[in-house]
C-alpha positions in Angstrom: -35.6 34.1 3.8 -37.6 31.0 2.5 -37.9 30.2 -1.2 -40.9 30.1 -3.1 -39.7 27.6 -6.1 -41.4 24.3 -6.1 -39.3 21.3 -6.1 -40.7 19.1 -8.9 -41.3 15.5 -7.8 -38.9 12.7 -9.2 -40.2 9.7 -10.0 -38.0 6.6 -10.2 -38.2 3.4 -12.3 -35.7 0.2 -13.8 -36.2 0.6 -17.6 -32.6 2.5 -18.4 -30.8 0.6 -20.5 -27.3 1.7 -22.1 -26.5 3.0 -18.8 -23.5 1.9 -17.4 -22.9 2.9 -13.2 -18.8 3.2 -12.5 -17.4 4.1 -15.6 -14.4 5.2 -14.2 -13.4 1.5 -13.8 -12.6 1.7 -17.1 -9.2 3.1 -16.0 -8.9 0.0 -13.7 -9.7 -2.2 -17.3 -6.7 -0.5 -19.4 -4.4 -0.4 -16.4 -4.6 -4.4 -16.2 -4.5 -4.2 -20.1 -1.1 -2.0 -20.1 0.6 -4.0 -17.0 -0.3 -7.2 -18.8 -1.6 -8.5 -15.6 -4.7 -10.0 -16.7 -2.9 -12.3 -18.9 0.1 -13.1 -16.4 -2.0 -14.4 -13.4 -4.5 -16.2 -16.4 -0.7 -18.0 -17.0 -0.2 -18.5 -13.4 -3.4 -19.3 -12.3 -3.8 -22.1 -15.1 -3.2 -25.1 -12.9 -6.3 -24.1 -11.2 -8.4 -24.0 -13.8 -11.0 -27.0 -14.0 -11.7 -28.7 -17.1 -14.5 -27.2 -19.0 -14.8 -23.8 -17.3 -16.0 -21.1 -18.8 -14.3 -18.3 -16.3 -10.7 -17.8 -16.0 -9.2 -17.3 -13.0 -6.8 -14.5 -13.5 -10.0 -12.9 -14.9 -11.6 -13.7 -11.7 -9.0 -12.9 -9.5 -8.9 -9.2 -11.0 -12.6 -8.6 -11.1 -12.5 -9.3 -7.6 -9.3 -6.7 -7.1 -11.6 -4.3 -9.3 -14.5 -4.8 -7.4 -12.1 -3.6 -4.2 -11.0 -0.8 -6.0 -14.1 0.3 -6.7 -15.2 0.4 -2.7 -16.5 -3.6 -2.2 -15.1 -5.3 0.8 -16.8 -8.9 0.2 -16.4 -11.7 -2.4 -20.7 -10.9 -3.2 -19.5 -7.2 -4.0 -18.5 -8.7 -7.2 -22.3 -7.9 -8.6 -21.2 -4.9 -9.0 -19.1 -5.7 -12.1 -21.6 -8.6 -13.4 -24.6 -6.2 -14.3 -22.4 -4.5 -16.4 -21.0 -6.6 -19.1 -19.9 -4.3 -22.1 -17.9 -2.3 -19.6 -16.2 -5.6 -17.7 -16.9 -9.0 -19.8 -18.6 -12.0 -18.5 -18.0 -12.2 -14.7 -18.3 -15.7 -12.5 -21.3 -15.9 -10.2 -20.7 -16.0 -7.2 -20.2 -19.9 -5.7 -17.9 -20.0 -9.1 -15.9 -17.1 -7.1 -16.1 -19.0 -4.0 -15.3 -22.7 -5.4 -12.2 -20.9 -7.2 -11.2 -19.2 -3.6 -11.4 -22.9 -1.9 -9.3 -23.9 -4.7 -6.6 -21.5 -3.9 -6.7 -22.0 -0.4 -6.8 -25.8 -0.5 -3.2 -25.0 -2.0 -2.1 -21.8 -0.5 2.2 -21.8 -0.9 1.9 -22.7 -4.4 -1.4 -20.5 -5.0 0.4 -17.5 -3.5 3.6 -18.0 -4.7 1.7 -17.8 -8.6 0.0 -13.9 -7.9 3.4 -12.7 -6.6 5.2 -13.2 -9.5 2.3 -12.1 -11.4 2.1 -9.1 -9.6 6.1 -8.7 -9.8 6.1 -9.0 -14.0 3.1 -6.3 -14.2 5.1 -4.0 -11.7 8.2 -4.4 -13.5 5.9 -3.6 -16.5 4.2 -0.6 -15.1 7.1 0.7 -13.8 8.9 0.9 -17.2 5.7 2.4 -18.6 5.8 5.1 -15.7 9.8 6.4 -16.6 11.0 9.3 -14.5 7.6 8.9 -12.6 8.3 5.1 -11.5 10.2 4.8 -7.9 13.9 5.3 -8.2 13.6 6.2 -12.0 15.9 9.2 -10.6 18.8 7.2 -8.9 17.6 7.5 -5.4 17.1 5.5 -2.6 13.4 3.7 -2.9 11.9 4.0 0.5 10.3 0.1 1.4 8.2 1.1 5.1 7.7 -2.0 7.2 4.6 -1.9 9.6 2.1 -4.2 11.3 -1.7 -3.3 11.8 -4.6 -4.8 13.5 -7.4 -6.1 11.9 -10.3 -6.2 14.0 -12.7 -9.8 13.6 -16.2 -9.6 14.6 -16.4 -13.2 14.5 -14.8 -16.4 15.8 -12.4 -16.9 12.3 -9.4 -19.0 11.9 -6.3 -17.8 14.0 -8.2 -14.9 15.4 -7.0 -13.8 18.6 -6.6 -11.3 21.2 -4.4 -9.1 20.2 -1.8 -6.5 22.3 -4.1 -3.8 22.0 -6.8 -5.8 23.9 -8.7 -6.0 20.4 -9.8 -9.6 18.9 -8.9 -10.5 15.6 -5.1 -10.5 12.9 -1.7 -8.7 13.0 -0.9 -8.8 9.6 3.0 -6.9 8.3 2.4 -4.7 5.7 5.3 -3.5 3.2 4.6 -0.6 1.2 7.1 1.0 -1.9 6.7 5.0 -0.9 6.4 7.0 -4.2 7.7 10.2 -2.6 5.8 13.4 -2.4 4.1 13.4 -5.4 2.4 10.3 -5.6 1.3 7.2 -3.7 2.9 4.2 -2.9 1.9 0.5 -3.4 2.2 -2.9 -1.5 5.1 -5.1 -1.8 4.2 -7.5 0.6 0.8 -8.5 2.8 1.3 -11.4 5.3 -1.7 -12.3 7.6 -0.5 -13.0 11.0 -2.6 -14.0 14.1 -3.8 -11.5 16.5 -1.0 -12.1 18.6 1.6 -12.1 16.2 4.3 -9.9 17.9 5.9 -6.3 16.9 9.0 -6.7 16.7 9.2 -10.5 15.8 12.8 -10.2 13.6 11.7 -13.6 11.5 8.4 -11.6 10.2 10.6 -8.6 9.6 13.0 -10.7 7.2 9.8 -12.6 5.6 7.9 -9.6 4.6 11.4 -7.7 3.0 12.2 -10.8 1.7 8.8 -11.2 0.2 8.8 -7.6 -0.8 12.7 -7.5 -2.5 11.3 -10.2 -5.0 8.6 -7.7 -5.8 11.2 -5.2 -7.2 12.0 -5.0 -10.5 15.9 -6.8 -10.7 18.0 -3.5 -10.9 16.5 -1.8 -8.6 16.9 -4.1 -5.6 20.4 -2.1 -4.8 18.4 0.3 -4.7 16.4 0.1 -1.7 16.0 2.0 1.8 14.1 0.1 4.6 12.3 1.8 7.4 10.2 0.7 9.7 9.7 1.8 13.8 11.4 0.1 17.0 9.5 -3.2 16.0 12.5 -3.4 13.6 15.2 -2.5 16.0 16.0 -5.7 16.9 20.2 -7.4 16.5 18.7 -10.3 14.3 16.9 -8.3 11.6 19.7 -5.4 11.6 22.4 -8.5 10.9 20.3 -9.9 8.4 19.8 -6.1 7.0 23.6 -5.8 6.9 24.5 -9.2 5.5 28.0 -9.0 2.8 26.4 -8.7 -0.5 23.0 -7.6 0.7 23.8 -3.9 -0.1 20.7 -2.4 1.7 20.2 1.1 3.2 18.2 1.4 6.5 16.9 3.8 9.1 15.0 2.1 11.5 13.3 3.4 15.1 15.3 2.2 18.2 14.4 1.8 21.7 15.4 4.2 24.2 17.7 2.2 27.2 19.5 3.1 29.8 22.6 3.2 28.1 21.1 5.8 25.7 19.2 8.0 28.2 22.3 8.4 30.1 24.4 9.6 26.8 21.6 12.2 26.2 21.9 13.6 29.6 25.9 14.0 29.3 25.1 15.2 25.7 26.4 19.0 25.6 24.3 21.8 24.4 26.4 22.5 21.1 25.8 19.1 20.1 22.3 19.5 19.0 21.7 20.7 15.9 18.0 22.3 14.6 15.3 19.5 13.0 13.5 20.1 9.9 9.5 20.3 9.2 8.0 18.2 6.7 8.9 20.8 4.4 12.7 21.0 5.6 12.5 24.0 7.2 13.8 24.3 10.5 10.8 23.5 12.9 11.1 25.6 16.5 11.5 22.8 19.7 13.1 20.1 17.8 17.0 19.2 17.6 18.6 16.1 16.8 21.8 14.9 17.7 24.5 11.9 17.2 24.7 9.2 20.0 27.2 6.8 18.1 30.8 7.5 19.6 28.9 7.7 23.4 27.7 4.0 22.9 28.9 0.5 23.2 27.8 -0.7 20.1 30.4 -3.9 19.4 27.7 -6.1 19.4 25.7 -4.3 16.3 26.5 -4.5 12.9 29.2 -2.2 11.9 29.0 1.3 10.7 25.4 1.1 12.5 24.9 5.2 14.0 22.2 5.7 16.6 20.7 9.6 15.9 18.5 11.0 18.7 15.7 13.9 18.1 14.6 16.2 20.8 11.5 17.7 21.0 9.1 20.0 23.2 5.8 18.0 23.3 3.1 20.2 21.4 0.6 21.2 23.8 -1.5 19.2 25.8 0.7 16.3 25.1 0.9 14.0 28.1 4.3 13.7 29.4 6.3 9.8 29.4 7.6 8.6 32.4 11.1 8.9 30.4 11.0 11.9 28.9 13.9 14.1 30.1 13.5 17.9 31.4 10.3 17.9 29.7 11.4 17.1 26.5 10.3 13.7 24.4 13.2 11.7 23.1 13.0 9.1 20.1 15.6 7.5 18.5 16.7 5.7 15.1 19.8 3.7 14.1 21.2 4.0 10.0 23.8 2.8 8.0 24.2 6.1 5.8 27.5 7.3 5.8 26.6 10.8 4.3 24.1 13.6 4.7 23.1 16.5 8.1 21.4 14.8 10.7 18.2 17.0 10.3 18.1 15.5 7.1 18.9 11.6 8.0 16.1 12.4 10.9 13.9 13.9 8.2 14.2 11.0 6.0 12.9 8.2 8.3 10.2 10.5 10.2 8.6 10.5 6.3 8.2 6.6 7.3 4.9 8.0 9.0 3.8 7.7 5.5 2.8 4.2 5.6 0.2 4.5 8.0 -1.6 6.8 5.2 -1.0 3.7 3.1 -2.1 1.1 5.1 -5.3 3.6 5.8 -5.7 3.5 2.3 -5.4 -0.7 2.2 -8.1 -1.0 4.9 -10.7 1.3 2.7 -9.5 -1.1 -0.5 -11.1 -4.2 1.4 -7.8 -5.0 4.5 -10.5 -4.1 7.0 -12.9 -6.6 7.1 -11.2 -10.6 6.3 -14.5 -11.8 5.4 -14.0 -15.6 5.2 -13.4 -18.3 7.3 -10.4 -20.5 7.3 -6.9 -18.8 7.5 -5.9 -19.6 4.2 -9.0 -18.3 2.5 -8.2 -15.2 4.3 -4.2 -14.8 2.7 -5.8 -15.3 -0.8 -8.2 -12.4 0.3 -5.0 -10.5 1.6 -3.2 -10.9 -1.9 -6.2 -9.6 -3.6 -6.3 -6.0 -1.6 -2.7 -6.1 -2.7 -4.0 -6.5 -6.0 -6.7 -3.7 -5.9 -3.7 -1.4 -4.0 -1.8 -1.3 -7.1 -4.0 -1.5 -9.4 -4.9 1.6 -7.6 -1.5 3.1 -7.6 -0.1 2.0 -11.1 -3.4 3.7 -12.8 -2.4 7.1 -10.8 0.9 6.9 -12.2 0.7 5.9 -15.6 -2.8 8.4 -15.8 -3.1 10.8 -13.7 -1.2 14.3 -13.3 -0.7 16.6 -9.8 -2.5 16.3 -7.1 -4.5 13.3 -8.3 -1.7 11.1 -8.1 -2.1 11.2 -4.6 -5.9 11.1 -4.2 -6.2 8.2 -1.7 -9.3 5.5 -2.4 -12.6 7.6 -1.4 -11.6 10.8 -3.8 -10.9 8.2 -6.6 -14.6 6.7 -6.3 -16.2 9.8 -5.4 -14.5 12.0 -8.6 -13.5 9.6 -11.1 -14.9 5.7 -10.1 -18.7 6.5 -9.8 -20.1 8.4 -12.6 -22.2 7.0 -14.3 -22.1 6.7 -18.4 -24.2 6.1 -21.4 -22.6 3.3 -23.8 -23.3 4.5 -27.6 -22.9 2.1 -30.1 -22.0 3.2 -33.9 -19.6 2.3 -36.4 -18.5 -0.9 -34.9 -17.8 0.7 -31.7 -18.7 1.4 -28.4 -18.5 5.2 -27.0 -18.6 5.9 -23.0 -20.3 9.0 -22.9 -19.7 11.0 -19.9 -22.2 13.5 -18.3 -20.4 17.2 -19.4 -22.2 18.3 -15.7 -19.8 16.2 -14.1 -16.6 18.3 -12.3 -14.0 15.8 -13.2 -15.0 14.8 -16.5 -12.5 16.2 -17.9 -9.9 14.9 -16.4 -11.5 11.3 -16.7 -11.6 11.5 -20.4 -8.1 12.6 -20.7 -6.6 10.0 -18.4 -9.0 7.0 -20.1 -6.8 8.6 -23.2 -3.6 8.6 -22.1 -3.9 4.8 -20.8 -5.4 3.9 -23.9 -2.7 5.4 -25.6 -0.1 3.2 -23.8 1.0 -0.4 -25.7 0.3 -3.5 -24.0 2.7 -6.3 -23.6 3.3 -8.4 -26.3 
């Protein structure tokens, strides 16, 4: 059945004014307020400064982490923020963003070295603001998920190469702080690699958890559980992992060898025990199973137990050359002395986690390294770690439920782009948000409860 209503023509023209487009960045602008990490990279970021600037850099720094947040993936996305100047001050133009950039990159160990610790005092800052929300806030083991990911280059840029998944372009390592169920996580550590950066290289395994340790708020570093897949398997990084005085938990993917595939096949039926579901339930086809005693493992660090998990493939899976009896095997070693197996297994499959994460990173501006030289490209990198948690620390210092786990594109689509109309009266300025819009609500309220929070003195 057609309808008869008439659609009444719209006609458009550029005379608004009081209007203000993103208003939900307003979240992002008292979540830098709260973490005091506007003022902290302004501190560490002085020595760049020339003399008679007007722009800061730590101000420019986070308008470009903003301008990420909010969906740009380009230094020139930082317009976004520049037509709007009640909402986000006076922001640089742009060869002022790229002249600061160059900067930065002329003197990249010193350059990074100054947003890490100004990203470790406003996570230490946000953390405390977050209380029994903040990671480890309940005495347990904070989950740190090592991974590496290709980032594809569409042009010839510095230290792009073929990479081992016959793509062209980086192979940064990616460290991520996993929040648990109810929430998020956020980066630890970025480090931009070359395309043919190896997997399992142990010396980028001990950077990035070295990198991303620092990150950690002091007493919580004994506090920390490392997982990452087979890339991390490997004796150098499990001895530095297991170092006297390190105090570290892991559960890390091993690789199947012969030694192992002939301890499964002598392996006897009673042995294996049901696996969990993501929900720990028992899940029908899978059973895990202890390898340790059945191994030569005198050249591993000790106390080191290799757990095995059998599975029927779910169908239409296409069988590995060494899967046994038409069952897939995968393995992981750990240090934990205590807990079921289905729960140890459990426990490290939830490492799968990261990839939402570093999903997440590549819609926040990790997919596209839009400058040239190498260098320019790690002070890029530190910025989408930037935007990440600027991303994660607002969800969990604002947001209740379900919406602390929105990833990036539900943000922007339900809270980010609305648009506002500033009022001004009384010797203030009131965003006024459209009462049609779904979510308005729950804007309001977490622009309140931010607002609400004391920043450092």
């Amino acid at each position: 059945m057609k309808t008869i209503a008439s659609q009444r023509k719209i006609t458009a023209s550029a005379d608004g004014s009081g209007l203000v487009s993103q208003a939900g960045g307003l979240l992002l602008k008292e979540t830098l307020r709260v973490t005091g990490l506007d003022k902290t990279l302004s501190t560490q970021l002085e020595r760049w400064r020339p003399l008679r600037a007007i722009h800061d850099p730590g101000k420019v720094i986070t308008d470009l982490a903003i301008s990420l947040a909010l969906g740009g993936d380009c230094l020139a996305d930082i317009a976004m923020l520049r037509s709007q100047l009640e909402l986000f001050g006076p922001v640089a133009s742009d060869p002022t963003v790229s002249r600061l950039i160059d900067r930065l990159a002329a003197d990249p160990i010193r350059a990074l070295k100054a947003i890490r610790a100004a990203r470790a005092t406003a996570r230490q800052r946000a953390w405390t603001l977050a209380g029994h929300h903040a990671p480890g806030a309940d005495g347990e083991l904070i989950p740190i998920d090592i991974d590496a990911t290709i980032v594809i280059a569409h042009s010839d840029k510095d230290q792009a190469t073929p990479t081992w998944k016959k793509t062209f372009g980086f192979h940064p390592m990616t460290v991520f702080a996993d929040h648990g169920a109810g929430g998020g996580g956020e980066p630890l550590a970025m480090m931009l690699r070359p395309g043919n950066a190896g997997s399992n290289t142990a010396a980028d395994h001990i950077d990035a958890t070295r990198l991303a340790l620092a990150q950690l708020p002091q007493q919580r570093r004994r506090q920390v559980l490392i997982r990452t897949d087979s890339g991390g398997g490997t004796r150098e990084f499990l001895t530095w992992l297991t170092k006297p005085g390190r105090r570290l938990a892991f559960s890390i993917g091993f690789t199947l060898t012969d030694d192992i595939r002939q301890a499964i096949l002598t392996l006897p039926t009673q042995a294996w025990t049901p696996a969990y579901d993501a929900d720990g339930q028992v899940r029908a086809g899978a059973w895990v199973a202890e390898l340790t005693g059945m191994l030569d493992l005198s050249t591993w660090p000790k106390g080191m137990r290799v757990i095995v998990r059998k599975e029927r493939p779910h169908p239409g899976a296409q069988l590995r050359f060494t899967d046994i009896d038409g069952h897939r095997f995968t393995c992981f070693v750990t240090n934990a002395r205590r807990g079921q197996l289905a729960d140890l297994e459990l426990r490290h499959r939830r490492r799968a986690r990261c990839e939402d994460r570093i999903r997440a990173a590549k819609d926040t501006g990790l997919r596209n390294l839009p400058l040239r030289d190498f260098t320019q490209n790690q002070i890029w990198v530190e910025i989408v770690a930037l935007a990440c948690e600027l991303l994660a620390w607002m969800q969990m210092l604002a947001l209740e439920g379900q919406a602390r786990c929105y990833e990036p594109k539900r943000l922007r689509l339900r809270l980010f782009a609305v648009a506002a109309r500033l009022v001004r009266g009384g010797r203030r300025l009131r965003l006024r948000i459209a009462a049609s819009w779904p979510w308005a609500g729950q804007l309001v309220a977490a622009i309140i409860r931010l607002q609400g929070l004391p920043a450092p003195t």
